[in-house]
N, C-alpha and C positions, 0 to 999 in steps of 0.2 A: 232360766238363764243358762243352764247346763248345755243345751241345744247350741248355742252359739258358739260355743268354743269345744264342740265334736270335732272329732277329726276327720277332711275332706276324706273321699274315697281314693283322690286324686296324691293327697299328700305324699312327699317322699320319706317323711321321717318317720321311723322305725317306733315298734311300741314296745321297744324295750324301755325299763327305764334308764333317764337319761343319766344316773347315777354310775351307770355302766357307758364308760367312755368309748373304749376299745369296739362298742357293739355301735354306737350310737355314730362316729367318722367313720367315709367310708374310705375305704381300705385302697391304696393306688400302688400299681407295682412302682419303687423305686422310692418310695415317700415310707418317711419312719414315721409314725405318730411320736415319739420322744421329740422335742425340740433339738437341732444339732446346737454344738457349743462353739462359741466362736475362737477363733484363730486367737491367740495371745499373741502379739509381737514383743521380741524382746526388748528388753531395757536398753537404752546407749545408742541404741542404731540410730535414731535421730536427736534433733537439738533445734533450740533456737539461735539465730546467728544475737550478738550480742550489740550489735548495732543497726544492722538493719531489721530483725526481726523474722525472718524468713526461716522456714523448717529447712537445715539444709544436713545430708547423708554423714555423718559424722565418718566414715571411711573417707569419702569423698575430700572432707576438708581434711585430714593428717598427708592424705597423699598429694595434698596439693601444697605442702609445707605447710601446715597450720594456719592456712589464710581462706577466709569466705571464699567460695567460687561465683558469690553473687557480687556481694558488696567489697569482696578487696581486704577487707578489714583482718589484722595482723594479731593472731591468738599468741601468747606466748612459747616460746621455745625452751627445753630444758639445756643443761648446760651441755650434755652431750650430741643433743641433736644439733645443738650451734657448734661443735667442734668438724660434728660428722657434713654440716654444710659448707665450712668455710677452710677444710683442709685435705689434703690427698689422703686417700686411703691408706689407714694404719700408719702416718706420716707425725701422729700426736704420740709425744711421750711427756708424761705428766711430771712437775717437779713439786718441790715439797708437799706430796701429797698426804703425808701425814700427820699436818701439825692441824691441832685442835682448840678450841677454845676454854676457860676456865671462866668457873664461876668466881672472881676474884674481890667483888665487892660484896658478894653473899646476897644478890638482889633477890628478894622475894615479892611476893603482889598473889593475882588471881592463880600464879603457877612461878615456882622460881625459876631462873634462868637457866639451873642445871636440867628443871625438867623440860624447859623448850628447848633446850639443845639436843636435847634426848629425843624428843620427838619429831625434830627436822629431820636429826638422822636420819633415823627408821624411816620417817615420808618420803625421803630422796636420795637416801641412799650415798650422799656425800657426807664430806667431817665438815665443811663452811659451806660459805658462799658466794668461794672463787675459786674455779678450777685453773690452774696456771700451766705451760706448758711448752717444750718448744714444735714446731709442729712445720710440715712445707704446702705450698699448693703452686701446681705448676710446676713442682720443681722448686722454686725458688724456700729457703728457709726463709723462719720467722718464728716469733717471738708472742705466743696468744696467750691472752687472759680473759674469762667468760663466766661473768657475772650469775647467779642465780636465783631469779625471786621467791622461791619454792622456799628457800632456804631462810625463816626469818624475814622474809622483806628482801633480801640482799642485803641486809642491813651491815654496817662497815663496822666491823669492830677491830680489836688487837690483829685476830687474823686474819681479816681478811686484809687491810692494812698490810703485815707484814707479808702476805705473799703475797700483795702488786708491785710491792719495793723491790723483794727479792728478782720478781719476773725484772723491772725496769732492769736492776744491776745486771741480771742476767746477759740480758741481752744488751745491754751497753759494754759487758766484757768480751760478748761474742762476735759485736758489731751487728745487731742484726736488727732488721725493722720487726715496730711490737706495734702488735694488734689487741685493742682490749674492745669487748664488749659489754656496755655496763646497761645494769637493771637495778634498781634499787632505792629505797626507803630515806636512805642517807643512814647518819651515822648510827651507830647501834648502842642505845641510850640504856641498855641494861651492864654497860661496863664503864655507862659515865665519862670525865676527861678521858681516861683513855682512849675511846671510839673520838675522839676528836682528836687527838693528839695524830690522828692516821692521815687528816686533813695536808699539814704538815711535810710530812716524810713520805708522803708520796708525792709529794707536787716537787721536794726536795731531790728527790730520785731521778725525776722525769729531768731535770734542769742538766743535773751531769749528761742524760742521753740526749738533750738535745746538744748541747756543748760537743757532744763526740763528733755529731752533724747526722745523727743517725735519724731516721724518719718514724712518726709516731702515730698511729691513726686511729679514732675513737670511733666505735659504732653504737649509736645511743639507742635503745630501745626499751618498749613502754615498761612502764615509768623509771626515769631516771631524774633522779630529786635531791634535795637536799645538800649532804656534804660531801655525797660523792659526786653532784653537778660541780659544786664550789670547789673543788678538788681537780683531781687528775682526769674527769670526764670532760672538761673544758680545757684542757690544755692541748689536744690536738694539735701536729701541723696540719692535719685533715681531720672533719667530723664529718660523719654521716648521719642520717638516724633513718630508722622506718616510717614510713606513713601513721598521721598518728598519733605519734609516740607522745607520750606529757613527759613534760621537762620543764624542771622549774627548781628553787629551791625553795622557798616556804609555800604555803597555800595562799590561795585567792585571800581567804578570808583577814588572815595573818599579815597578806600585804596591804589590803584593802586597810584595815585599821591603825597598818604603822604610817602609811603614805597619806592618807585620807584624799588620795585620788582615786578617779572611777578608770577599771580596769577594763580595757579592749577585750569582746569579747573572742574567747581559744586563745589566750596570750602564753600559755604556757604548751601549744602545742609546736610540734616539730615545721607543720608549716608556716606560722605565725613569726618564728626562732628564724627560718630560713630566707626570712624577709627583712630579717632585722638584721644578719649578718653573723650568727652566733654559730650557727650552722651552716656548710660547706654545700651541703647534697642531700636530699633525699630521695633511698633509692627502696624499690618493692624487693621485697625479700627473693623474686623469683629469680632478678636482674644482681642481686649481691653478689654472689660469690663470683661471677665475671667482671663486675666493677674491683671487686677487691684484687681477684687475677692483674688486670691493668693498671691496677694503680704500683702493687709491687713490681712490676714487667718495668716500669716507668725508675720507679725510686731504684733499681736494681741497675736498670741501665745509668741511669745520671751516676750512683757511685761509680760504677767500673770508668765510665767519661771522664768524673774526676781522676781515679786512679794514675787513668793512660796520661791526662793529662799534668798531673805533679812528675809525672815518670820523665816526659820526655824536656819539661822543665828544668828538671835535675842533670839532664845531663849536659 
């Protein structure tokens, strides 16, 4: 049997043994016998979009404001990239930016409330989760408030509460139109009635700036819920919101079982609201800060109309 499996004369393979690699491939200029290693690409550079599903350049989507370039779909904004969209350059200057929250009922559970506070911190770099401010665009002043969900939820507690009141009075002493952009969980249940007592005194607030006849405009984006829907988010003489956006104040589930009617379905989204009349406009975040431009061009010029017009009344 040995005969059978001799080696042709013809054969190309080598009679070294095949133990010995290096001897046994043959050798081609520009080919390594090691296997080469493949390319790593880094971490982050890509993603999946979160609704349509698509790999899309994650560069790609921050410089397009934080929106898919495929599907449209509105990633969230921090509170300084919403200042830096919706005011002139270096035109924001921040008010009580110091005041902070306490742990006043001593909540504990999986982590206390001083240690989530402690940690929002440090993640985002603010003391809450309203940046308040007076700030211009176009020239024109105004009066901005910007919600941030980073922060806790957005969740509304003592302060954040007390500095949307102060913004309101603020800018009803200075006469000016206020801009709030809210994001948020609703109230903030680790301070208990207080985080609802905020319901209140800011809807309290807004009542004197309308009474001034000052103009008030809310820009709702995703999600804004709860008590700060049931609050000063709905009290707009204009609402906007983003594409999108859920807005609502309890959950599906929550209404579905106090109503025991069946829910249309996206009833809590921004276009569903827009249909129904709750909302004003919805605009793509790329078209915002021009719609915003025109609506204070507008509300700027009708006061000055009034003005001329009481002036020449009077005399």
């Amino acid at each position: 049997m040995a005969i059978l499996f001799r080696k042709s004369k013809y054969s190309t393979l080598s009679s070294v043994p095949p133990t010995d690699i290096s001897a046994v491939a043959p050798h081609h200029a520009g080919l390594s016998a090691e296997p080469s290693k493949r390319k790593e690409i880094p971490e982050g550079l890509w993603e999946k979009c979160k609704k349509c599903d698509e790999m899309i350049f994650v560069k790609t989507r921050k410089d397009n404001m934080n929106v898919c370039p495929r599907c449209g779909y509105h990633y969230p904004l921090t509170a300084k990239q919403r200042i830096e969209l919706l005011t002139d350059e270096g035109s924001f200057t921040e008010i009580d930016a110091e005041m902070v929250s306490v742990d006043t009922l001593k909540f504990t559970g999986v982590a206390s409330y001083s240690e989530k506070l402690a940690a929002s911190k440090a993640k985002t770099g603010l003391k809450d989760a309203v940046v308040c401010g007076k700030a211009s665009l176009q020239g024109i002043p105004f009066a901005l408030g910007v919600m941030d969900f980073r922060f806790l939820g957005a969740s509304m507690g003592a302060v954040v509460g007390e500095k949307i009141t102060r913004l309101v009075e603020f800018a009803t002493a200075e006469k000016l139109p206020l801009v709030i952009v809210t994001a948020s969980g609703g109230a903030r249940m680790y301070e208990g009635m207080i985080s609802l007592m905020q319901m209140a005194k800011t809807s309290g607030a807004l009542e004197y700036h309308k009474e001034a006849g000052l103009p008030y405009i809310v820009i709702m984006t995703h999600p804004t819920t709860a008590g700060v829907t049931a609050s000063f988010a709905s009290l707009g003489d204009l609402i906007y919101a983003e594409p999108e956006a859920l807005i609502g104040f309890a959950g599906p589930r929550v209404i579905k079982d106090t109503t025991q009617a069946h829910l249309p379905e996206g009833f809590q989204t921004a276009e569903f609201l827009l249909k129904k009349g709750l909302i004003d406009r919805i605009i793509d975040r790329k078209n915002l800060r021009q719609e915003l431009v025109s609506t204070l061009e507008y509300f700027n010029f009708y006061a000055n109309s009034t003005k001329e017009t009481k002036k020449r009344s009077s005399k």
